[in-house]
C-alpha positions as CSV (number, residue, x, y, z in Angstrom):
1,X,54.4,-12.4,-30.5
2,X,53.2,-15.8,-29.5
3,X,51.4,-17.1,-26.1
4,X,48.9,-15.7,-23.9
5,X,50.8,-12.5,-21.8
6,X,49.4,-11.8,-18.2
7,X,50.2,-8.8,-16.3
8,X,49.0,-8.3,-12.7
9,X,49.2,-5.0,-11.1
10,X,49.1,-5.3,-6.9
11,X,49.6,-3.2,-3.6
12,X,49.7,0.4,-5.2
13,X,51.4,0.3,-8.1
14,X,50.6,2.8,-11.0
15,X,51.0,2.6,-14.8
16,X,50.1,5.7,-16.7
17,X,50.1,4.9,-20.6
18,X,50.1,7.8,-23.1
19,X,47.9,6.3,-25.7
20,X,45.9,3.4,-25.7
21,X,45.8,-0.1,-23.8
22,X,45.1,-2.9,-25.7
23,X,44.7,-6.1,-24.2
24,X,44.6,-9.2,-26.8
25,X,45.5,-7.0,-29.7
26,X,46.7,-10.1,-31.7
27,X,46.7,-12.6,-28.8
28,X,44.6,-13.7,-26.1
29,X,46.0,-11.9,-23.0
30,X,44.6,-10.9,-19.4
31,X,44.7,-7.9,-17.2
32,X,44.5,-7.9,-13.3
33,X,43.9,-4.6,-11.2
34,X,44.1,-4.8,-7.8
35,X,44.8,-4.0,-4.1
36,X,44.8,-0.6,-4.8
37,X,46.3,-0.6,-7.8
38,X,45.9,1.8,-11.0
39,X,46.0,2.0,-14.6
40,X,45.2,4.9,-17.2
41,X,45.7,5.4,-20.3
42,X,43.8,6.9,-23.5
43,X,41.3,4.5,-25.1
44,X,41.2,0.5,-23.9
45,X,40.0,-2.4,-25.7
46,X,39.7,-6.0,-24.7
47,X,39.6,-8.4,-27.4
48,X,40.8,-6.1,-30.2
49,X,41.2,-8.9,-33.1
50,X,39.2,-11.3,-34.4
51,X,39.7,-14.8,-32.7
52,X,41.7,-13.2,-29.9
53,X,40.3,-13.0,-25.9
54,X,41.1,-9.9,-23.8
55,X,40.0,-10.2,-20.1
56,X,40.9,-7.4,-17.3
57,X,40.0,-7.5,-13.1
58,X,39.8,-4.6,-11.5
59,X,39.3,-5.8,-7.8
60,X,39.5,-4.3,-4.2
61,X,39.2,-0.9,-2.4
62,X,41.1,1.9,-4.7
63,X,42.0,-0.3,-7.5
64,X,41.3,1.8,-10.5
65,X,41.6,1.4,-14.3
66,X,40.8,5.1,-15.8
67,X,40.4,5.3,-19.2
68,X,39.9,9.0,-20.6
69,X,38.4,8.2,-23.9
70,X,36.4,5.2,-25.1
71,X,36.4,1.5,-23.3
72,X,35.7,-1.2,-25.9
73,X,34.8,-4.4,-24.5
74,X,35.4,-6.9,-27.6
75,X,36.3,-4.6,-30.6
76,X,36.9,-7.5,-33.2
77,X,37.3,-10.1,-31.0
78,X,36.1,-11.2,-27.1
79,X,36.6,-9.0,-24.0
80,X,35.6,-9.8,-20.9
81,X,35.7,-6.8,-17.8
82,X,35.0,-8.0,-14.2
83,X,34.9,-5.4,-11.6
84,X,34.9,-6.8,-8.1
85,X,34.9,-5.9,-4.0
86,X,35.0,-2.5,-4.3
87,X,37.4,-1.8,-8.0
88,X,36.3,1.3,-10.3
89,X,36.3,1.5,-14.1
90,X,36.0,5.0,-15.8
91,X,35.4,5.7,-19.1
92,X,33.6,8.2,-21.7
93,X,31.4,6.0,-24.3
94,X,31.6,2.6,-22.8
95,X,31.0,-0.7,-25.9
96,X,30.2,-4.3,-24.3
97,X,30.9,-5.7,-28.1
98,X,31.5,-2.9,-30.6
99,X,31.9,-5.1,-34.6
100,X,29.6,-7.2,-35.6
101,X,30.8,-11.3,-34.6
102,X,32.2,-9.8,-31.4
103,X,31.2,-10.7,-27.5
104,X,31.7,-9.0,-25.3
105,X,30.9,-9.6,-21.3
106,X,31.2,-7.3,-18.0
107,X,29.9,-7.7,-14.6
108,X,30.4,-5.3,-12.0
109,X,29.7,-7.0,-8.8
110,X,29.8,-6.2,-4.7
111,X,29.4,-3.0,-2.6
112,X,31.6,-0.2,-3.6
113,X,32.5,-1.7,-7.5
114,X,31.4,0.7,-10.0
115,X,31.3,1.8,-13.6
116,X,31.3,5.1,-14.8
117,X,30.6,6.0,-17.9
118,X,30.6,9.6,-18.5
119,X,29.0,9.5,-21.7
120,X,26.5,6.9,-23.3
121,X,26.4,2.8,-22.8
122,X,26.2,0.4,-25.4
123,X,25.2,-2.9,-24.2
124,X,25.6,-5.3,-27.8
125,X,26.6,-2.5,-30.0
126,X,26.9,-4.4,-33.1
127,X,27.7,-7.9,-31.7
128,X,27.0,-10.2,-28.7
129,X,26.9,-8.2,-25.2
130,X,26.0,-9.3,-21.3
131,X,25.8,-6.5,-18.5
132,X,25.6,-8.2,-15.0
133,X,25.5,-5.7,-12.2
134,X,24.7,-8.1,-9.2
135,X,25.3,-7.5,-5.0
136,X,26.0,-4.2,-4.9
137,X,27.5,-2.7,-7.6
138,X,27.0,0.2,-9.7
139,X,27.0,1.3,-13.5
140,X,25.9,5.2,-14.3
141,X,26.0,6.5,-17.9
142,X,23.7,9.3,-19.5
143,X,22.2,7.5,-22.1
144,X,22.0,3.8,-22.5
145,X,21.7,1.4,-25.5
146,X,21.0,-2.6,-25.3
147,X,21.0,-4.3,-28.6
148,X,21.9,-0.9,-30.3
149,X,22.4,-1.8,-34.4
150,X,20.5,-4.3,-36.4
151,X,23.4,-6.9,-35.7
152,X,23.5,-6.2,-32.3
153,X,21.8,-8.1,-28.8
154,X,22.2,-6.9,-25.7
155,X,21.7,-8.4,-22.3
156,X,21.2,-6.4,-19.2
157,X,20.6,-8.0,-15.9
158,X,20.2,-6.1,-12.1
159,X,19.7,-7.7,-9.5
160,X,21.2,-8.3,-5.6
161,X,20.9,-6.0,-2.8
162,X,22.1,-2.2,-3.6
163,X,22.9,-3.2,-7.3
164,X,22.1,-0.4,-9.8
165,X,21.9,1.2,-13.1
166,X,21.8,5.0,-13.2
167,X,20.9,6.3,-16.7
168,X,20.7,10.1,-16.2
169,X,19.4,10.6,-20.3
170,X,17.1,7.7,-22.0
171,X,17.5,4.0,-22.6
172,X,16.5,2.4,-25.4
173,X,16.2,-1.5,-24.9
174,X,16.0,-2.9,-28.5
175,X,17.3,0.3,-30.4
176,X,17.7,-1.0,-33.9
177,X,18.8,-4.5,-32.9
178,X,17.8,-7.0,-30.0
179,X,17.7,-5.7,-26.0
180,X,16.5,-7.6,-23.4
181,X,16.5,-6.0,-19.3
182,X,16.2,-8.0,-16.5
183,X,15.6,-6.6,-13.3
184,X,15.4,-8.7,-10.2
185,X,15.2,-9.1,-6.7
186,X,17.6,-6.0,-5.1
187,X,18.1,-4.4,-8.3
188,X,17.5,-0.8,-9.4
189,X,17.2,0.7,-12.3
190,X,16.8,4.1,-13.2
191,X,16.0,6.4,-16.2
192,X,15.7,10.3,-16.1
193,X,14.4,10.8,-19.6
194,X,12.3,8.1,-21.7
195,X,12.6,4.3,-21.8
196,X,11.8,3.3,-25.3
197,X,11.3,-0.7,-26.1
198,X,11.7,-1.4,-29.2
199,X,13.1,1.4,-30.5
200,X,12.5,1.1,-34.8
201,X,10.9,-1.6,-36.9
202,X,12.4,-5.0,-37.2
203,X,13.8,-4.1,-33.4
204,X,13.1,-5.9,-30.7
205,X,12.9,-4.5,-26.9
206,X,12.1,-6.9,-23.8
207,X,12.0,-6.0,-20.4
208,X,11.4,-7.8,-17.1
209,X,10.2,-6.4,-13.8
210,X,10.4,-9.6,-11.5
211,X,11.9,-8.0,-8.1
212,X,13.6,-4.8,-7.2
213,X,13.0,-1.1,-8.6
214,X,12.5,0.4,-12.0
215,X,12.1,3.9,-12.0
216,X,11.7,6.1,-15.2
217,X,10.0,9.5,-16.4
218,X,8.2,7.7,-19.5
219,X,8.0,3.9,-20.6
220,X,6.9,3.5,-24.3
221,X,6.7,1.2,-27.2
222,X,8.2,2.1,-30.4
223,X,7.8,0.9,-33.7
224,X,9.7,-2.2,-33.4
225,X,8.5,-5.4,-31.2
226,X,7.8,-4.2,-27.4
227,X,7.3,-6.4,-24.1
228,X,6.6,-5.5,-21.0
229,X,6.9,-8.3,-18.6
230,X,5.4,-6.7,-14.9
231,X,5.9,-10.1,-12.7
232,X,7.3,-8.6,-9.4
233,X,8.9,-5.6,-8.2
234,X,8.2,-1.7,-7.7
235,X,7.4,0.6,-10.4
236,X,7.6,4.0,-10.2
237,X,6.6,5.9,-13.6
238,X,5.0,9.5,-14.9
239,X,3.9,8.1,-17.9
240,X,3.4,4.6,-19.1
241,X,2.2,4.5,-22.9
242,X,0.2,1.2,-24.0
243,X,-1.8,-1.2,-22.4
244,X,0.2,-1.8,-18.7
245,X,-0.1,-5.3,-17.0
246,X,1.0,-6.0,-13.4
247,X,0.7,-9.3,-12.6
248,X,2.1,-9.5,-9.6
249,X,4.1,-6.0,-9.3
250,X,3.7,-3.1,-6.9
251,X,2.7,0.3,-8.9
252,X,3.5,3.0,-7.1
253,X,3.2,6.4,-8.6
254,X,5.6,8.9,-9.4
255,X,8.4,9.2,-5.8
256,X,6.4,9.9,-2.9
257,X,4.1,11.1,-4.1
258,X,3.3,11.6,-8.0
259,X,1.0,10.5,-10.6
260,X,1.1,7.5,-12.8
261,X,-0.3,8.5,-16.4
262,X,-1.2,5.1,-18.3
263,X,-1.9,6.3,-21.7
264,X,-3.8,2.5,-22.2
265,X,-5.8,0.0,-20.2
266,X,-4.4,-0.9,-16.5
267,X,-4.6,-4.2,-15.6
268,X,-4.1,-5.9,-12.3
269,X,-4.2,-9.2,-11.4
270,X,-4.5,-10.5,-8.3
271,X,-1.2,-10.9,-7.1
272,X,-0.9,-7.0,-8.5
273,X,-0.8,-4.4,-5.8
274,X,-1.5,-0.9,-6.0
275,X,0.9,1.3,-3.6
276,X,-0.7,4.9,-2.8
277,X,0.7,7.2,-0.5
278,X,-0.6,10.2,1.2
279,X,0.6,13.2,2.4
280,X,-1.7,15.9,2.1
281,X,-4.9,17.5,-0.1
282,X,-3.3,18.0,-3.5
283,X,-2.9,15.1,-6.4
284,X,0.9,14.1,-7.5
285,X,2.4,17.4,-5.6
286,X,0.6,15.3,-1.7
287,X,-0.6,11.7,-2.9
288,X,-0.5,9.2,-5.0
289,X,-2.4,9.1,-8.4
290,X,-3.4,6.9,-11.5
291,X,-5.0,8.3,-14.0
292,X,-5.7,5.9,-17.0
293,X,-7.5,6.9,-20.3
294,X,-8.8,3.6,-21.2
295,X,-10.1,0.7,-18.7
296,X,-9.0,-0.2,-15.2
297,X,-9.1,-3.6,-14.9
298,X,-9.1,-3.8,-11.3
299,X,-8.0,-7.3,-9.1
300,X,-5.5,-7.7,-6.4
301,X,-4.5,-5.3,-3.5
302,X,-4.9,-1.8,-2.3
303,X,-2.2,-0.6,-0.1
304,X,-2.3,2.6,1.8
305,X,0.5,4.5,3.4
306,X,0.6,7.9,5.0
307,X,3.4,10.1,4.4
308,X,4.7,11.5,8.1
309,X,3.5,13.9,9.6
310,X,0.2,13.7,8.0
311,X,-2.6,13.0,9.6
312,X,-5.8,13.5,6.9
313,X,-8.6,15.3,8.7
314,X,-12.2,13.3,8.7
315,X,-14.2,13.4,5.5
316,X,-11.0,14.8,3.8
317,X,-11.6,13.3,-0.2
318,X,-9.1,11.8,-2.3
319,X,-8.9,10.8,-5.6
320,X,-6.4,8.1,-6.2
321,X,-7.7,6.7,-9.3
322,X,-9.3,8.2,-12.6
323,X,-10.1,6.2,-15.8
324,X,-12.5,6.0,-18.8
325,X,-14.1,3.1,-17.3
326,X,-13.3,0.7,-13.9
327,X,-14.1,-2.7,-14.2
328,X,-13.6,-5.0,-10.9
329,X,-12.5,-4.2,-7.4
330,X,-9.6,-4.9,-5.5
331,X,-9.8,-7.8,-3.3
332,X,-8.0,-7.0,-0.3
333,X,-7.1,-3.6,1.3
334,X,-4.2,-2.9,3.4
335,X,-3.2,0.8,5.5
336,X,-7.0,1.6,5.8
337,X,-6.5,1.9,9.7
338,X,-3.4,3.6,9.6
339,X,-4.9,6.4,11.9
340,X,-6.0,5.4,14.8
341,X,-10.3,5.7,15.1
342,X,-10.5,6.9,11.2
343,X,-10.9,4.2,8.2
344,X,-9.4,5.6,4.9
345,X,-12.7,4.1,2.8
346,X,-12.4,3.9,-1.1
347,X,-15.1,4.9,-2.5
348,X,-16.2,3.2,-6.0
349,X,-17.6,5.6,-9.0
350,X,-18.2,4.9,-12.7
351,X,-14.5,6.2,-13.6
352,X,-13.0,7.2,-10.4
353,X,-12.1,6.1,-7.0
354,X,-12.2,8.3,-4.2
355,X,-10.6,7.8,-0.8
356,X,-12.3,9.6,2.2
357,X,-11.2,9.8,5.7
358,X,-14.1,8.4,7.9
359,X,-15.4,7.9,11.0
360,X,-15.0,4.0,11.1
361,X,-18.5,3.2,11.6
362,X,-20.2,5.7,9.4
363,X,-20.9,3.4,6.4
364,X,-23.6,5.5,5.1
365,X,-20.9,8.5,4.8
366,X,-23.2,11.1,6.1
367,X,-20.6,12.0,8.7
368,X,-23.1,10.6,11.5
369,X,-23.0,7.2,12.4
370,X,-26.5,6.6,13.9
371,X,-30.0,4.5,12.5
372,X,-28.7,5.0,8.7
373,X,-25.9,2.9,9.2
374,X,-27.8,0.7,10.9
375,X,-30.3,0.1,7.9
376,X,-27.4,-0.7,5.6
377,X,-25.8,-3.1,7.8
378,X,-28.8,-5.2,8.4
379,X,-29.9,-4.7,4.6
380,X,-27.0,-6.3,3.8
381,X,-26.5,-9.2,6.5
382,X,-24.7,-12.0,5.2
383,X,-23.9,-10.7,2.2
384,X,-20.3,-10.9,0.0
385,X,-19.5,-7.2,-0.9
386,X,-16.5,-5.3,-2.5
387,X,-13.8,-5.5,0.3
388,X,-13.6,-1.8,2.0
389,X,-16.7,-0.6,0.2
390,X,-18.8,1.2,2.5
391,X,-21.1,-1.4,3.9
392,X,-17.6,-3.5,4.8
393,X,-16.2,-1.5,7.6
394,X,-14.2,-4.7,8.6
395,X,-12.7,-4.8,5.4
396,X,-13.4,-8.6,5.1
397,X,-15.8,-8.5,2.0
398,X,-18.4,-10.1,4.3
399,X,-21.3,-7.9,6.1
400,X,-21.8,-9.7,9.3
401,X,-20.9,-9.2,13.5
402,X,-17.8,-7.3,12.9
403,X,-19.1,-4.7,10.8
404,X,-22.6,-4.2,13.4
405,X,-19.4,-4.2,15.7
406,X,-18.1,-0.8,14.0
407,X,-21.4,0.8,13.8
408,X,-22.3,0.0,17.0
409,X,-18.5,1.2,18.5
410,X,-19.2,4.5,17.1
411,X,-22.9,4.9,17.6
412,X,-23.9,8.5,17.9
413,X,-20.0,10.0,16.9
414,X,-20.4,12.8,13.9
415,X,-22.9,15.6,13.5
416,X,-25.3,15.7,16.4
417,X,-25.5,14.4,20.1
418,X,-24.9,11.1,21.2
419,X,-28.0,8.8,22.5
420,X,-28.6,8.3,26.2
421,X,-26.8,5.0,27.8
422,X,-30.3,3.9,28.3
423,X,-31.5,4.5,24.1
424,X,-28.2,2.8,22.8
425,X,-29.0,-0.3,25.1
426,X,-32.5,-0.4,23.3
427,X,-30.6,0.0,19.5
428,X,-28.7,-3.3,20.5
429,X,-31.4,-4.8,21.8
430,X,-33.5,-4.1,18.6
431,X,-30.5,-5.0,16.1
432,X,-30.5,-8.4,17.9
433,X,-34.2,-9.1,17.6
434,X,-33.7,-7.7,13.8
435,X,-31.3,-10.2,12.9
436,X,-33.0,-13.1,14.7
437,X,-36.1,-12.5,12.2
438,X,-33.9,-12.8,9.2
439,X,-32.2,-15.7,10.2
440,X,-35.5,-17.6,10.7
């Protein structure tokens, strides 16, 4: 036939079709779902010939469109799907753009809106496809595909409060074509098995971590081109392979707690932050671990969190960081004093750091705070150090009053009696006439 049809399915109704909806078969034509309306049928496609534009809304609480085989999102020609305020889409295999010179475009968008896919998603099968999932809603398949054959580029973008992409297999981002993820501010996106970028040669895989969650088992490059843009964000990985770059990103191993694996270099710069948490004695199984084979490049923040009810005990070690070699130090350190009279201090070694539970003022770490701690704050008066390293119990990168403050505090606590009133007012009296020496 000739002109554009437009059906509109309101307040409950129901159409159950025994084979399969096409909407712009040879003409351009629209589809709207809503106020608890419902459609099912076999197999749907929007846009199923070329030069013809299929759109469908599925909008509002219990507005459904249930599909129980494939959903084609511009076959031949353009589709555009827009589930809104709460509408649900179910399919098996879902294709945003399926031939070659299609386009295809969905967004899923506000609390409650979802897609299901109970099989795999194909974001720019073999032409042009845009994923949006913004305030709220939610897509799940098992495995995922953007810019999935050699003709094929695919655009995925998260982002908004609650907005997220469940991918209970792998996702490949660039599989043989061109894939690009965005993930921002409020977005989460999640990958059970591997995330591969750039899946073959002559593919090419891009994703962005500027804001909200990305959470996978394994992150790798394959043979094709591979970026990994670490801007902003939370990461949470078991194993990254390559070189990893956060530049202004929070890593946080494994979910509380795990281990990180960077089968590379680590880099962070120094908007970077580094999240551990804590929870007990034992690596990945208690706290928070990174373990890197090649160098840590270290710049940025240290962030500390304990995981409740955990309270370490004093001198209790851990090891939050190994790699082949450490280069730098983190410039700021947050969570230190998360227990009250106790300073989680990281310790600096050749290829590891190690965290230990101190008595603030004990910055010789002999578990005494007494004349040795002394010596070390006065050796180093004035000074710029590593910020929480142990002569910088302020945690200011500066030895000076507040860290003779700490010492001082805790003067005599630790292994062994603590001095007569009378000997600790002779210590400050001799610290005093100390620094006036060097000062002249």
């Amino acid at each position: 036939g000739t002109g554009n049809p437009t059906l509109a399915l309101i307040n409950n109704a129901t159409a159950s079709i025994s084979g399969n909806l096409r909407v712009a078969d040879t003409n351009t034509a629209s589809l709207t779902v809503e106020s608890g309306a419902d459609v099912s049928n076999t197999t749907g496609y929007l846009g199923y010939d070329s030069g013809v534009s299929g759109e469908v809304t599925v909008s509002g609480a219990g507005s459904a469109w249930n599909n129980s085989d494939n959903l084609y999102v511009g076959y031949f020609g353009t589709g555009a799907l827009s589930i809104t305020s709460g509408g649900e889409v179910s399919n098996t295999y879902g294709y945003v753009c399926y031939e070659s010179g299609s386009f295809g475009e969905v967004t899923v968008s506000g609390v409650g809106s979802a897609w299901n896919n109970s099989g795999s998603l194909y974001v720019g099968y073999s032409g042009t496809g845009v994923l949006s999932i913004t305030d709220g809603g939610e897509v799940s398949n098992t495995w995922g595909f953007v810019g999935s054959h050699s003709t094929g580029s695919g655009t995925a973008i998260v982002s908004g409060a609650g907005s997220a992409w469940t991918n209970s297999g792998n996702l490949h981002v660039g599989h043989y074509g061109t894939g690009v993820l965005s993930i921002n501010t409020g977005g989460a996106v999640s990958v059970a098995g591997t995330m591969t970028i750039g899946m073959v040669s002559g593919s090419n895989g891009t994703v962005n971590l500027e804001g909200g969650s990305l959470t996978a088992e394994t992150i790798t490059a394959g043979d094709g081109s591979a970026a990994f843009n670490f801007t902003g964000g939370t990461l949470h990985v078991g194993t990254f392979t390559g070189d990893l770059a956060n530049n202004g990103g929070t890593l946080a191993p494994g979910t509380s707690p795990g281990i990180t694996n960077i089968q590379g270099d680590y880099t962070q710069a120094s908007a970077g932050i580094m999240q551990i948490e804590i929870g007990g004695p034992a690596a990945g199984a208690e706290f928070d671990q990174v373990a890197v084979t090649g160098t840590a490049n270290l710049d940025g923040t240290l962030e500390f969190s304990l995981i409740a009810p955990y309270t370490p005990d004093y001198y209790n070690e851990f090891i939050i960081l190994t790699a082949g070699t450490i280069s730098g130090a983190f410039d700021a350190v947050t969570g230190y004093d998360a227990v009250a009279n106790m300073t989680l201090m990281p310790v600096y070694g050749a290829d590891n750091i190690t965290v230990i539970a101190i008595i603030p003022g004990d910055v010789s770490l002999d578990e005494f705070v007494g004349q040795d701690d002394l010596d070390i704050i006065l050796g180093s008066w004035g000074d710029n150090v590593v910020v929480g390293s142990p002569a910088d119990p302020s945690f200011d990168g500066f030895v000076g009053q507040d860290d003779l403050d700490k010492v001082l505090g805790d003067w005599g606590e630790g292994e062994g009696s603590i001095p007569e009133p009378a000997s600790a007012s002779l210590l400050l009296l001799g610290a005093a006439a100390i620094l006036r020496r060097r000062r002249k």
